[in-house]
Wavefront OBJ file of the C-alpha trace (Angstrom):
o trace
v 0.000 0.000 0.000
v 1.309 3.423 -0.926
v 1.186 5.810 2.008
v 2.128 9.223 1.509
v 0.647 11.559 4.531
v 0.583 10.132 8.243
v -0.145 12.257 11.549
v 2.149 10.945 14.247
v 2.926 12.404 18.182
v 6.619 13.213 18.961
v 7.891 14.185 21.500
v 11.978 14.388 23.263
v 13.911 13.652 26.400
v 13.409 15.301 29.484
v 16.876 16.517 31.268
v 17.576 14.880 34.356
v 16.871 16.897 37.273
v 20.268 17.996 39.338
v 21.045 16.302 42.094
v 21.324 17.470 46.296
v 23.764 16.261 48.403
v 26.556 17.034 50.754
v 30.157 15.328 50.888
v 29.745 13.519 54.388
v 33.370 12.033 54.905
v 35.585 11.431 57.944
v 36.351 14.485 59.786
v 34.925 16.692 57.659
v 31.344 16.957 59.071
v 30.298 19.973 57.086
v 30.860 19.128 53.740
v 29.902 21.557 50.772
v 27.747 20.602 48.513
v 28.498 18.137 45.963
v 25.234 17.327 43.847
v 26.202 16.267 40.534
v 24.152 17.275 36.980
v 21.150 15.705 35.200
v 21.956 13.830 31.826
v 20.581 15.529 28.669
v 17.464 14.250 27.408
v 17.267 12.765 23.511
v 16.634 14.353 20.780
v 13.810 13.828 18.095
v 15.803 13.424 15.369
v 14.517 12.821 11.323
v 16.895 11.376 8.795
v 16.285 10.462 5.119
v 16.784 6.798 4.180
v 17.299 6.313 0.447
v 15.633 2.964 0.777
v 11.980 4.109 1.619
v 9.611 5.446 -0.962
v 6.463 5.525 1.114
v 5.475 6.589 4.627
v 3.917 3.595 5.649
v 5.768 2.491 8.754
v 4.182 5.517 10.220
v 1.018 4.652 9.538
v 0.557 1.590 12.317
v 3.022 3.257 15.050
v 1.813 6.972 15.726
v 3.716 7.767 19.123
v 7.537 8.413 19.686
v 9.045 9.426 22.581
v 13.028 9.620 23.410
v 14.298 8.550 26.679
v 14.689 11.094 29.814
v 18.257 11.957 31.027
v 19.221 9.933 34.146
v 19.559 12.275 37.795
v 22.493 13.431 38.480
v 24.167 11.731 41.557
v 26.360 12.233 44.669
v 30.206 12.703 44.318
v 29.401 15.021 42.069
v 28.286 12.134 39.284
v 26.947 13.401 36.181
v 23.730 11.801 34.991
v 23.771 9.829 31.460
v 22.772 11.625 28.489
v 19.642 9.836 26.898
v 20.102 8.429 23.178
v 18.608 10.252 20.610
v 15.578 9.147 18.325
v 16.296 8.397 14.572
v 13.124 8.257 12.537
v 13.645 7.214 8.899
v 12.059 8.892 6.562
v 11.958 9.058 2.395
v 13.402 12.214 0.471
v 10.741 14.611 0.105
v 9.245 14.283 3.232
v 7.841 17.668 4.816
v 7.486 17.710 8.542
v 4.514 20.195 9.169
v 3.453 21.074 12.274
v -0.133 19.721 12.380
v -2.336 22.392 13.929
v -1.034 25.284 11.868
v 0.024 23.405 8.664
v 3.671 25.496 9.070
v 6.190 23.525 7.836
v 9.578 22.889 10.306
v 11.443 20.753 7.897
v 11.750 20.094 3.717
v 13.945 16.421 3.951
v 15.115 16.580 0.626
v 18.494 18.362 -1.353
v 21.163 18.445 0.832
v 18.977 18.459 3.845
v 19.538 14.553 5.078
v 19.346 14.643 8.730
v 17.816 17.442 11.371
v 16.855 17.770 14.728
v 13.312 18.451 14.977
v 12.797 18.418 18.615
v 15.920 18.932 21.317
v 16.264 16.883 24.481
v 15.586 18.642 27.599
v 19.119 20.158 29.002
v 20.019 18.510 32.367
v 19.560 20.547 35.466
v 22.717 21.734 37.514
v 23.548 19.977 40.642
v 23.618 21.837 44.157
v 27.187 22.130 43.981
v 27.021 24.883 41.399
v 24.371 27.286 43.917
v 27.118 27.583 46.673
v 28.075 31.383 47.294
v 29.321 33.527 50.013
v 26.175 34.290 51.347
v 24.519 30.552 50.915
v 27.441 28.084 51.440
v 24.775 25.337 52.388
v 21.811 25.733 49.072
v 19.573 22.752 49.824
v 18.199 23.161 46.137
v 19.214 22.318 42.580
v 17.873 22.803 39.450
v 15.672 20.281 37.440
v 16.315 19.212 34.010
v 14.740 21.119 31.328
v 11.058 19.594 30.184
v 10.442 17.201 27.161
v 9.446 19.012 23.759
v 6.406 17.275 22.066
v 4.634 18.598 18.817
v 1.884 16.502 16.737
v 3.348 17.097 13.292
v 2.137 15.848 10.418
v 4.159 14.246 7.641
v 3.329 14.220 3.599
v 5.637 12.982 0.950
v 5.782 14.891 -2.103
v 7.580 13.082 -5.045
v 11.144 14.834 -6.189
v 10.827 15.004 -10.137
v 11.698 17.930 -12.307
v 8.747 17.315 -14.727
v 5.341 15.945 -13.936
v 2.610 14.180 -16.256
v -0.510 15.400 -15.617
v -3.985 14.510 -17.229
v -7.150 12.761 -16.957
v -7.179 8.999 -16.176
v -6.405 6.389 -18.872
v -4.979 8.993 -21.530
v -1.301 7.559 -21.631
v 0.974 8.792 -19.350
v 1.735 5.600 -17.456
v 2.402 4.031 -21.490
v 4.320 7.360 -22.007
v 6.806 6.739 -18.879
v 7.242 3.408 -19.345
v 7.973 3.903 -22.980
v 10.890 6.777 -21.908
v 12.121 6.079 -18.974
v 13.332 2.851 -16.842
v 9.704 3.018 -14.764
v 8.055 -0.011 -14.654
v 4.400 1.364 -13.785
v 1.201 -0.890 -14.051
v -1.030 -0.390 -17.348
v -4.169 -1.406 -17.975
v -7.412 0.193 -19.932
v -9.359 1.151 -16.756
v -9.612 4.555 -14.727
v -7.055 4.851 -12.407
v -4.598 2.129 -12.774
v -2.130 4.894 -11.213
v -2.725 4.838 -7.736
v 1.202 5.224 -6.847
v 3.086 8.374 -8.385
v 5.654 6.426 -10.624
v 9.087 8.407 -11.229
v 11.125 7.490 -14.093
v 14.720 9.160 -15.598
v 14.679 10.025 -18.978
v 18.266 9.515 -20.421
v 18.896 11.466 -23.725
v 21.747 10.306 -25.986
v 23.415 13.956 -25.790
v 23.478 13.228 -22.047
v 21.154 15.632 -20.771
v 18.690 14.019 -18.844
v 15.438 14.662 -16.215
v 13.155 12.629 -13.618
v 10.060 12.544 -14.728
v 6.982 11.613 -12.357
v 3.377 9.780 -13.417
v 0.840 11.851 -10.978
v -2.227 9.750 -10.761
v -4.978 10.760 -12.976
v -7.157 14.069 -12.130
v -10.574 14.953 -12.433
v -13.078 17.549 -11.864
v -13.641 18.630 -8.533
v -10.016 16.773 -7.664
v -8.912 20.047 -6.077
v -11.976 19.925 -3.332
v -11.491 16.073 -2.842
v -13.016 14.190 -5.459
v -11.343 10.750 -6.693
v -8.499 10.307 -6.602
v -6.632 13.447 -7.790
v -6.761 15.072 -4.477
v -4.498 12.744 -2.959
v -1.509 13.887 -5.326
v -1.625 16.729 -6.073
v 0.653 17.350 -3.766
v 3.368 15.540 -5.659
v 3.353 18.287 -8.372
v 4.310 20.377 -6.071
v 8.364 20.127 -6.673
v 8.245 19.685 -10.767
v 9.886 22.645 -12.254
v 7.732 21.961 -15.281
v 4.261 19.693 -16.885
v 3.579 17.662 -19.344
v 0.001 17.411 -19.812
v -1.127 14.596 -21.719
v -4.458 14.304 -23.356
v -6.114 12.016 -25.422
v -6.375 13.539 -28.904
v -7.934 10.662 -30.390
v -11.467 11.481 -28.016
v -11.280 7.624 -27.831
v -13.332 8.080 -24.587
v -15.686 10.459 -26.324
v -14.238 13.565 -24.465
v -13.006 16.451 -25.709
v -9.423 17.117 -25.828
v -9.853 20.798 -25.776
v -11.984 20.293 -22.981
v -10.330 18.107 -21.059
v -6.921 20.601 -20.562
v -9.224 23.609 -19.794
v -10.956 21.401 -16.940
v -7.296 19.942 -15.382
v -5.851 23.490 -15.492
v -8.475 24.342 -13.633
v -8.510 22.038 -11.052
v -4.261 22.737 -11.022
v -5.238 26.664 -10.409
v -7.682 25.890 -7.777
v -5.240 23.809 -5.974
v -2.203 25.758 -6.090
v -1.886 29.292 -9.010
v 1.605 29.105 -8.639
v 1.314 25.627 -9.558
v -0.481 26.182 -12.565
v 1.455 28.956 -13.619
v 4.756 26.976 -14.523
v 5.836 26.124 -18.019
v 3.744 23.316 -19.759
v 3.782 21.263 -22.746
v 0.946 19.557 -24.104
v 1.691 16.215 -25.556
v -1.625 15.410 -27.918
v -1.201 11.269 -27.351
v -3.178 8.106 -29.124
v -2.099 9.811 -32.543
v -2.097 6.477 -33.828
v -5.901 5.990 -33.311
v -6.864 9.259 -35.235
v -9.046 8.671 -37.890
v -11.029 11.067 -38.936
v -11.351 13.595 -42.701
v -12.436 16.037 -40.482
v -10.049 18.810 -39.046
v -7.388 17.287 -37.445
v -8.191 17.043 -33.659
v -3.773 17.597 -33.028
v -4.318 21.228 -35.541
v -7.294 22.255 -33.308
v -5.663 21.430 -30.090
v -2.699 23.733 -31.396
v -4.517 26.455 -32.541
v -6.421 26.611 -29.494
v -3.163 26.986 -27.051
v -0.085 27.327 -29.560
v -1.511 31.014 -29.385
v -1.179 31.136 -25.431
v 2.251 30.065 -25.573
v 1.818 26.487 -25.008
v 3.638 23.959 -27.256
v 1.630 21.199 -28.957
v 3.705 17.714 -29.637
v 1.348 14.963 -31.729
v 2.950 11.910 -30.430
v 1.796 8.138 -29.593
v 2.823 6.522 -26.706
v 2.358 3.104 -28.722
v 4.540 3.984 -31.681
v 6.613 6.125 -30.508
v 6.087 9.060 -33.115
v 6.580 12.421 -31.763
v 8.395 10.999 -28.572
v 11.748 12.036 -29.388
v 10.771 15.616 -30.255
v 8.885 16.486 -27.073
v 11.793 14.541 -24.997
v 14.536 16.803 -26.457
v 12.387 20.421 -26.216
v 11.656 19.622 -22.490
v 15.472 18.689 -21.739
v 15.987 22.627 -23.393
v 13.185 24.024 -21.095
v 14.826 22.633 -17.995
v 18.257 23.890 -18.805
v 16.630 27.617 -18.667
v 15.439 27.617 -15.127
v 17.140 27.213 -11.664
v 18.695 23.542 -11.515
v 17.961 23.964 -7.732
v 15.313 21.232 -6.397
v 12.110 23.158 -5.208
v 12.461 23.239 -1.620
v 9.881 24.205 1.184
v 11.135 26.645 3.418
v 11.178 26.237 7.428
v 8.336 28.589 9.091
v 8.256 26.626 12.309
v 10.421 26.361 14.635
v 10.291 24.255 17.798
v 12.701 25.452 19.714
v 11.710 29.214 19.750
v 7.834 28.095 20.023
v 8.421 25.252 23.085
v 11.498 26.065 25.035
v 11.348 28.311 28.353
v 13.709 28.896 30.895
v 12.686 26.514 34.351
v 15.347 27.634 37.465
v 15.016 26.323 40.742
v 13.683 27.303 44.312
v 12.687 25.843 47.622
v 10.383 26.789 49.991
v 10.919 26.349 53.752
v 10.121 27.251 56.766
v 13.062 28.611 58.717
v 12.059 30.075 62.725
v 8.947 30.818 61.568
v 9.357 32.595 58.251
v 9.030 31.540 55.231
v 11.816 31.258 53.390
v 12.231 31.448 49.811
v 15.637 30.979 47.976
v 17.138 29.976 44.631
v 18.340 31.284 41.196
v 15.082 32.183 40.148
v 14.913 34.309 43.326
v 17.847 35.758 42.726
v 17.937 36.256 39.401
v 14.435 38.106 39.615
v 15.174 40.266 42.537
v 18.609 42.086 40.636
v 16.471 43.246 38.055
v 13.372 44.604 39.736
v 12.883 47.660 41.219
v 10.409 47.042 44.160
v 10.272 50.428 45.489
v 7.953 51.244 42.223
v 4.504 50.920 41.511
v 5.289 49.079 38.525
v 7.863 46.959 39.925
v 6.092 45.867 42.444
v 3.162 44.876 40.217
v 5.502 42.978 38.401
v 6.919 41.013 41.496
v 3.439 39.813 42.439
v 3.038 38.859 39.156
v 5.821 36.990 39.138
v 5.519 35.115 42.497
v 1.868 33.810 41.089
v 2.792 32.604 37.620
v 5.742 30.841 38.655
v 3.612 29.095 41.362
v 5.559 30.801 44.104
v 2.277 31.744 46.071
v 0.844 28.442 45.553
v 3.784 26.670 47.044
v 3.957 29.081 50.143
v 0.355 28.087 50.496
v 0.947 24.240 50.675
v 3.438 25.051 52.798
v 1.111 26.324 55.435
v 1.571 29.884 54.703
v -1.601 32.177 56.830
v -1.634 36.308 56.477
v 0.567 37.963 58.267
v 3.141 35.310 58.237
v 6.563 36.798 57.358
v 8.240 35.770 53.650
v 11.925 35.859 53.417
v 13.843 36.263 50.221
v 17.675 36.549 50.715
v 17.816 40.466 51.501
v 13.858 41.051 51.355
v 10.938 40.637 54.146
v 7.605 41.131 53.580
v 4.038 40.174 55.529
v 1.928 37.633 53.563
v -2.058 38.889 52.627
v -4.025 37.367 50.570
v -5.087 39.384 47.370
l 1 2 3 4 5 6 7 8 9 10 11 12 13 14 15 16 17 18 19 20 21 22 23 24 25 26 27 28 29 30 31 32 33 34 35 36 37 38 39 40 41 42 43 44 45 46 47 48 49 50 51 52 53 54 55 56 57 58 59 60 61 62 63 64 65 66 67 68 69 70 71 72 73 74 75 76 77 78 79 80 81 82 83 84 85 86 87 88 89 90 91 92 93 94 95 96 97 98 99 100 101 102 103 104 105 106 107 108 109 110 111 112 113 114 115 116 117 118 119 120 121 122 123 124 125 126 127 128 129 130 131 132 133 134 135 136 137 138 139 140 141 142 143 144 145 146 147 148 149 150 151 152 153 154 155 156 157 158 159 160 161 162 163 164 165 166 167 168 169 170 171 172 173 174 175 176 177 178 179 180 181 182 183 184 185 186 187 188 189 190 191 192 193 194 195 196 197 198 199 200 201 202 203 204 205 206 207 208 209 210 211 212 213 214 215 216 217 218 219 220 221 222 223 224 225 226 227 228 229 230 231 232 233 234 235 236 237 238 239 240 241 242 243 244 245 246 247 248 249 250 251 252 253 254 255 256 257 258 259 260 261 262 263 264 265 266 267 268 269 270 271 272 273 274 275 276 277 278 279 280 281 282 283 284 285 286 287 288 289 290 291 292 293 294 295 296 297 298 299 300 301 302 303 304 305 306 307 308 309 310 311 312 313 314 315 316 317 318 319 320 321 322 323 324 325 326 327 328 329 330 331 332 333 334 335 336 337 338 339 340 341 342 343 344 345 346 347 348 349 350 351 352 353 354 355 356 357 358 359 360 361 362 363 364 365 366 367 368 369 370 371 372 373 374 375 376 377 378 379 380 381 382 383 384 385 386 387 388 389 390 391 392 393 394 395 396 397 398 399 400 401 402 403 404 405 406 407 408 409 410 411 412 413 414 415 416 417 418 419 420 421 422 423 424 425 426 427 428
């Protein structure tokens, strides 16, 4: 089964928390501090595997998760870093985030391996809190949280040129006939249910991939049939060959029938449907008619817009050659760059926020608060201000401050300590 979208949960290491402890040896009975540092958490990590051509391992397993970091440990041990997640993906997988559709990485080019989320970092241990004015700190700082993201994954085809057309007008006979593709033909609507990719080798040595997109049809662009479901794989072709049945063996018009796919190609995507195309007017060998010529009408409808008409036959092979050669020209105008989708999410900006340590205890009667994130907090406010004392209170709710002074037993009027600063406790 060909599987080319699948929604799947990530989500990375958490850093192992820092450890407290004291060094407790022989006649030294007030040892400093010697909690070691949590072990960083793994990565989420997405590599391309040459091998794949489909997404369907993805499709039974939805959940990954990378291990935690281990604690760090007395004796100033260092907790083990957690191994990272490799999940294998094909080229021209695009990792979107689900809920906004932004895209965070294009795995295709030169673009083989990236991080998607990062492991938690591990916290510091209590040896690193010691100072001059707290030789003892009875805290340390936990590891950094786990990253997790629902992203969803779609596999759009890398091929410079794309066949597009209704179902059962000859592209699958048409790649099969040019390139090494070995695609599945028979004379029912869509045979194609895979996008087949081919290379077209030219004797001069110029040469192109070229990809079968399964066949279109009206209302494709708003999820009808099957068209829907690729059209995202003409997303990276540079240019289109759109193939119609000339011969009206099917009793449709050709005429007709490349007004109707251009529309559904404009509906989907108008920068889609604006690249170069080339209409190749196929079944020429079952044209029999003493009426005009249905190649000459197909011409002089769209020669006129700038499209090029080739009259080939995917059976005999008339006309092949010529169309081959013109697109190999086309290409060697335009940027030999593969179309790329460019990163508008980013994981670590959106998910990451800083997470310092402090305890809460109850020292003679006050409550005493103490840590980095005390510290840290206290040099850069001004409490003597409206403002910055707006912003204190602020701060000692959101970062669940209050809440822990309340578990703690906290009642109003109960005195709060914070290394130079004393306050009474009221309720708001």
């Amino acid at each position: 089964m060909f599987a080319d979208r699948a929604k799947i949960y990530i989500r990375s290491g958490k850093g192992g928390d820092g450890h407290v402890s004291f060094r407790r040896e022989l006649y030294v009975p007030n040892g400093g501090p010697d909690g070691g540092d949590g072990g960083r958490g793994g990565d989420i990590i997405f590599e391309v595997d040459e091998g794949l051509n489909t997404l369907y391992d993805f499709r039974h397993k939805t959940k990954f998760t990378a291990k935690n970091g281990e604690e760090g440990g007395k004796r100033r041990c260092h907790g083990k870093n957690a191994q990272d997640l490799i999940l294998k993906v094909p080229e021209g997988t695009i990792i979107k985030e689900a809920e906004s559709g932004k895209v965070i990485a294009d795995m295709s080019g030169e673009n083989k391996r990236q991080v998607i989320l990062k492991g938690g970092k591990g916290g510091l241990g209590n040896m690193h809190f010691a100072t001059s004015t707290m030789q003892v700190p009875k805290y340390a700082q936990p590891g950094q949280p786990a990253q997790e993201l629902w992203v969803m994954l779609e596999l759009k085809v890398i091929a410079d040129v794309g066949l597009v057309g209704f179902p059962n007008v000859g592209k699958s006979t048409l790649l099969s006939r040019v390139t090494n593709a070995n695609p599945k033909i028979a004379n029912y609507h869509f045979t194609t249910i895979n996008p087949n990719l081919g290379v077209v080798d030219l004797p001069n040595g110029d040469g192109f991939v070229m990809a079968d997109i399964p066949g279109l049809i009206e209302g494709a662009s708003e999820g009808l049939g099957l068209g829907h479901e690729f059209l995202r794989h003409i997303e990276r072709t540079k240019m289109m060959i759109h193939v119609v049945d000339a011969a009206g063996t099917e009793g449709r018009d050709p005429v007709e029938d490349i007004y109707k796919i251009n529309a559904e190609l404009k509906s989907y995507n108008p920068e889609i449907a604006s690249r170069p195309q080339v209409i190749a007017a196929n079944k020429s060998d079952l044209i029999y008619t003493e009426d005009e010529d249905p190649v000459e009408r197909i011409r002089k409808e769209f020669e006129s817009q700038g499209i090029k008409v080739f009259k080939i036959s995917g059976v005999s092979g008339e006309g092949i050659n010529e169309l081959l050669y013109y697109v190999a020209e086309q290409l060697k105008t335009m940027d030999q760059k593969p179309i790329t989708f460019e990163q508008e999410f980013f994981p670590g900006d959106e998910l990451i926020h800083e997470n310092l340590p402090y305890t809460v205890e109850v020292v003679d009667g006050m409550y005493v608060v103490e840590g980095p994130k005390i510290e840290k907090m206290l040099g850069y406010t001004n409490l003597d201000s409206e403002k910055g004392f707006l912003f204190f209170q602020k701060f000692l709710k959101n970062t669940g401050i209050l809440a822990d002074l309340e578990k703690a037993g906290i009642q109003e009027g109960d005195t709060v300590k914070m290394y130079g600063l004393q306050f009474d406790y009221y309720k708001e």
